[in-house]
C-alpha positions in Angstrom: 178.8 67.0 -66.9 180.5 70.0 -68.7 182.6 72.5 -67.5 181.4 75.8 -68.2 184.3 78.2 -69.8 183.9 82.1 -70.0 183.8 83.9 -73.5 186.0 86.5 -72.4 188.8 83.9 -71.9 188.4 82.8 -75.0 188.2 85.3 -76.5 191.3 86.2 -75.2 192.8 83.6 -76.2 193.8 82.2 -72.8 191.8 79.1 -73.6 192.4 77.3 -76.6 189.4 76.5 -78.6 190.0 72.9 -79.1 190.3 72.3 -75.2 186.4 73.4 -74.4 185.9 69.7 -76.3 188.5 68.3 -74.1 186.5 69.7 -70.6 183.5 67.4 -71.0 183.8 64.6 -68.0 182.7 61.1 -67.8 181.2 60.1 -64.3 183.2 57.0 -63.4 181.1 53.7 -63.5 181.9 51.6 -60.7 182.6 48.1 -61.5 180.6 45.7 -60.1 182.0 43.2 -57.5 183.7 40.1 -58.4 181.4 36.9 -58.0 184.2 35.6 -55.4 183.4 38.4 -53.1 180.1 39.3 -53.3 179.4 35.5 -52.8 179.2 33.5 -49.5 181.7 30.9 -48.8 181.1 27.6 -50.1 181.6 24.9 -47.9 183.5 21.7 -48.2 182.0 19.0 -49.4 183.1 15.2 -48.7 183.2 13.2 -51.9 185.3 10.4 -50.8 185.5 8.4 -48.0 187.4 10.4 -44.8 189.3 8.3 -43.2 188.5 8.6 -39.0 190.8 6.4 -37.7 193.9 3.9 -38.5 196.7 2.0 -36.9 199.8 0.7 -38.2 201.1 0.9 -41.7 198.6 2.3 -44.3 199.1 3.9 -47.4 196.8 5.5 -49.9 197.7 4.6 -53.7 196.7 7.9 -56.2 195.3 7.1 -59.6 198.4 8.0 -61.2 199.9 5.4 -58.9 201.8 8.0 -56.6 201.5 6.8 -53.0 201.4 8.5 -49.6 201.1 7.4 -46.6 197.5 8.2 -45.3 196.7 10.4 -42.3 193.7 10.7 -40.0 191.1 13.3 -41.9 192.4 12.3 -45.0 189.6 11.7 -47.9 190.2 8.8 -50.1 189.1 9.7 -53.6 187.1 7.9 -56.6 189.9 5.9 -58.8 192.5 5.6 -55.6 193.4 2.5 -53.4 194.0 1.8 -49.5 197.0 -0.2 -49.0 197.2 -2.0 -46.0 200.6 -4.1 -44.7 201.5 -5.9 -41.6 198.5 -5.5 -38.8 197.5 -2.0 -40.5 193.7 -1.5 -41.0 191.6 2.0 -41.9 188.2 2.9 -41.1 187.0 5.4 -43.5 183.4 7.1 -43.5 181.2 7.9 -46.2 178.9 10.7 -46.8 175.8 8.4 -47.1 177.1 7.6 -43.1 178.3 3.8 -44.3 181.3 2.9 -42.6 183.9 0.8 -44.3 187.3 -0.9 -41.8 190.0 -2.1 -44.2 191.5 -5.0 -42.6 195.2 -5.9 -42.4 197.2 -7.1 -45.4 194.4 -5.7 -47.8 194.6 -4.0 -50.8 191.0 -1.9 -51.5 190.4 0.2 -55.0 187.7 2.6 -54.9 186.2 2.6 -58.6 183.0 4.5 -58.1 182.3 7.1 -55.0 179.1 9.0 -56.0 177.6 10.4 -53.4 175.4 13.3 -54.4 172.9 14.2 -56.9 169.5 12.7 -57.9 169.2 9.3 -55.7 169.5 6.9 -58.0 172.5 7.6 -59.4 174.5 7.2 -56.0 176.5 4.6 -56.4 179.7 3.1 -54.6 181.7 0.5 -56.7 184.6 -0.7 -54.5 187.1 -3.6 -55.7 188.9 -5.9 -52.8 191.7 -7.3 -54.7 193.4 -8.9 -51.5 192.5 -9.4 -47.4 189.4 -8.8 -46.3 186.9 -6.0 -45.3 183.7 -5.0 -43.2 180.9 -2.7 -44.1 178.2 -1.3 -42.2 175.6 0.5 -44.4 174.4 4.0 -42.9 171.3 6.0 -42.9 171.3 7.8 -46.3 172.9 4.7 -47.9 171.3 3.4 -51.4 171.7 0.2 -50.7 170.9 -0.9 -54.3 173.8 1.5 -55.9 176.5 -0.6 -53.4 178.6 -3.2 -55.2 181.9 -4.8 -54.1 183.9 -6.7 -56.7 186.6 -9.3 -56.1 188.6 -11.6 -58.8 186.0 -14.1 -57.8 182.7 -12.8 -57.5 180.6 -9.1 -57.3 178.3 -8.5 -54.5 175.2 -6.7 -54.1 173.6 -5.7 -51.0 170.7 -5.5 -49.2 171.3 -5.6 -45.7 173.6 -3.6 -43.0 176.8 -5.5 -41.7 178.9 -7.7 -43.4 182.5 -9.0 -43.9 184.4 -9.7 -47.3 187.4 -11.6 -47.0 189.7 -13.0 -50.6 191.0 -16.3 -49.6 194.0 -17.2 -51.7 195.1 -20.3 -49.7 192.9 -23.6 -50.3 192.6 -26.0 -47.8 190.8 -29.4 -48.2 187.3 -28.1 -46.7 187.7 -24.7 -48.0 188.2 -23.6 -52.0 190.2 -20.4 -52.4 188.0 -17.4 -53.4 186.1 -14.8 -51.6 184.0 -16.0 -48.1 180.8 -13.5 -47.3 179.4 -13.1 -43.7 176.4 -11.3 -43.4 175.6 -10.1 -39.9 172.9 -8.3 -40.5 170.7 -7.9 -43.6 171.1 -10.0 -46.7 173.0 -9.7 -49.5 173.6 -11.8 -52.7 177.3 -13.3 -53.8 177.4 -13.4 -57.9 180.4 -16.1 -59.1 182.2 -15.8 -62.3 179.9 -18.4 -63.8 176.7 -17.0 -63.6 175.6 -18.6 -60.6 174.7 -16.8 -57.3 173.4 -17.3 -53.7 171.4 -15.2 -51.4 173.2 -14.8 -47.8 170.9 -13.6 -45.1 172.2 -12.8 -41.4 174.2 -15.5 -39.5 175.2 -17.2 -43.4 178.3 -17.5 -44.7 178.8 -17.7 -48.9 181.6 -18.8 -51.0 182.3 -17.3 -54.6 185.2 -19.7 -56.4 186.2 -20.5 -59.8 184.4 -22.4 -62.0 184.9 -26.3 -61.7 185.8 -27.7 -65.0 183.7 -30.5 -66.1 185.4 -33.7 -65.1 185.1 -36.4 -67.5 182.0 -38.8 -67.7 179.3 -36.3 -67.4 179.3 -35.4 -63.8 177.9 -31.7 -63.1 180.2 -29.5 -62.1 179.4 -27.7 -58.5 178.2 -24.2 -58.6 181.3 -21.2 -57.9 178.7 -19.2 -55.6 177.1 -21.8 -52.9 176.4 -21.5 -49.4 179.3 -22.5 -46.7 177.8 -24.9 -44.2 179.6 -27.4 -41.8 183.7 -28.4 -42.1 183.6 -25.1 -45.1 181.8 -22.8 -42.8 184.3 -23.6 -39.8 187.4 -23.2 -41.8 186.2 -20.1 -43.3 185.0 -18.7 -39.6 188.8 -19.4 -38.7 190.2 -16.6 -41.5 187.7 -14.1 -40.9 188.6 -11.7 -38.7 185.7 -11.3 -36.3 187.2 -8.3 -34.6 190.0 -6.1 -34.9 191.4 -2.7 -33.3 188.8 -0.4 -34.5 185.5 -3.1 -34.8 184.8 -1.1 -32.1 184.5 2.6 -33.0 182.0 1.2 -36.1 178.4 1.4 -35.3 
């Protein structure tokens, strides 16, 4: 919009002639809000496992390999660990609803936590390198995308309770290596030589090394086969069948 000037002022000179240019305005254009305001608040999402309870000494292990001790609400991240030492133990929830107790003396990595996106690419990959663990599945759980990994054998699920314990102390009816108990559901243990074993509820599982060959031909015994009589007794002994928080899991 211009400003209108008189010709007698400038023809008086009491306007320069130059400055009638200068009198032209430009309407000020407001600038439009920022995304962050005009936006609604996002809310948190959970893509780890939130930890809802623990007792005793527990730490959480960062990839980088910085560790804290963890702390009730805490979320326990894809790539980090749960440390557990002396009669410590952490139940941690998922998104999915699973439930997952770390038992004492354990040492848990989680490699893959994906909980969202198109449904069959949700997948939770998580390593027990020492002690023992229990998992309950929850509603929204893929149970195909589940996997648990230990130096002796992977295992894939298909059912809704069971306990993972690496046993690193051989006994004369039990081989060191990781036990399976399957509570509810079935699942199937896969050893390091190729061989498996389907574990349905009330069976127990054994994933070992592979037997070398003795000499003279004799086959060698399979690293995943079923636990049944003096095996399945001493592996009932190690397992912990419950501990302080078995019961807040349901």
């Amino acid at each position: 919009m211009k400003r209108r000037i008189s010709l007698t002022a400038l023809g008086a000179g009491l306007v320069a002639p130059w400055s009638v240019f200068a009198q032209t305005v430009t309407p000020a254009v407001a600038k439009p809000a920022s995304a962050a305001a005009s936006s609604p608040a996002r809310t948190q999402v959970q893509r780890g496992g939130r930890v809802v309870a623990l007792s005793g000494d527990c730490e959480l292990v960062k990839s980088g390999g910085e560790r804290k001790p963890l702390k009730q609400g805490q979320q326990v991240m894809q790539g980090e660990s749960v440390e557990t030492k002396g009669d410590g133990e952490v139940l941690l929830r998922f998104a999915d609803q699973s439930q997952l107790l770390v038992r004492s003396n354990a040492q848990v990595e989680f490699e893959v936590l994906r909980a969202y996106g198109a449904l069959a690419q949700r997948e939770k990959t998580i390593k027990l390198l020492r002690g023992g663990l229990r998992y309950i599945t929850g509603a929204l759980t893929r149970k195909q995308g589940v996997r648990f990994s230990t130096p002796t054998a992977t295992i894939g699920i298909r059912g809704t309770d069971l306990e993972i314990l690496v046993n690193e102390a051989p006994t004369d009816d039990l081989a060191a290596g990781t036990i399976l108990k399957v509570s509810k559901g079935e699942a199937q243990l896969n050893a390091n030589d190729g061989t498996d074993v389907d574990v349905r509820a009330g069976e127990w599982a054994l994933g070992t090394e592979p037997e070398l060959v003795p000499r003279g031909g004799v086959r060698r015994r399979n690293a995943a086969r079923a636990l049944t009589g003096a095996a399945q007794a001493a592996a009932k002994a190690l397992v912990t069948t419950k501990g302080k928080l078995d019961g807040l899991m349901r």
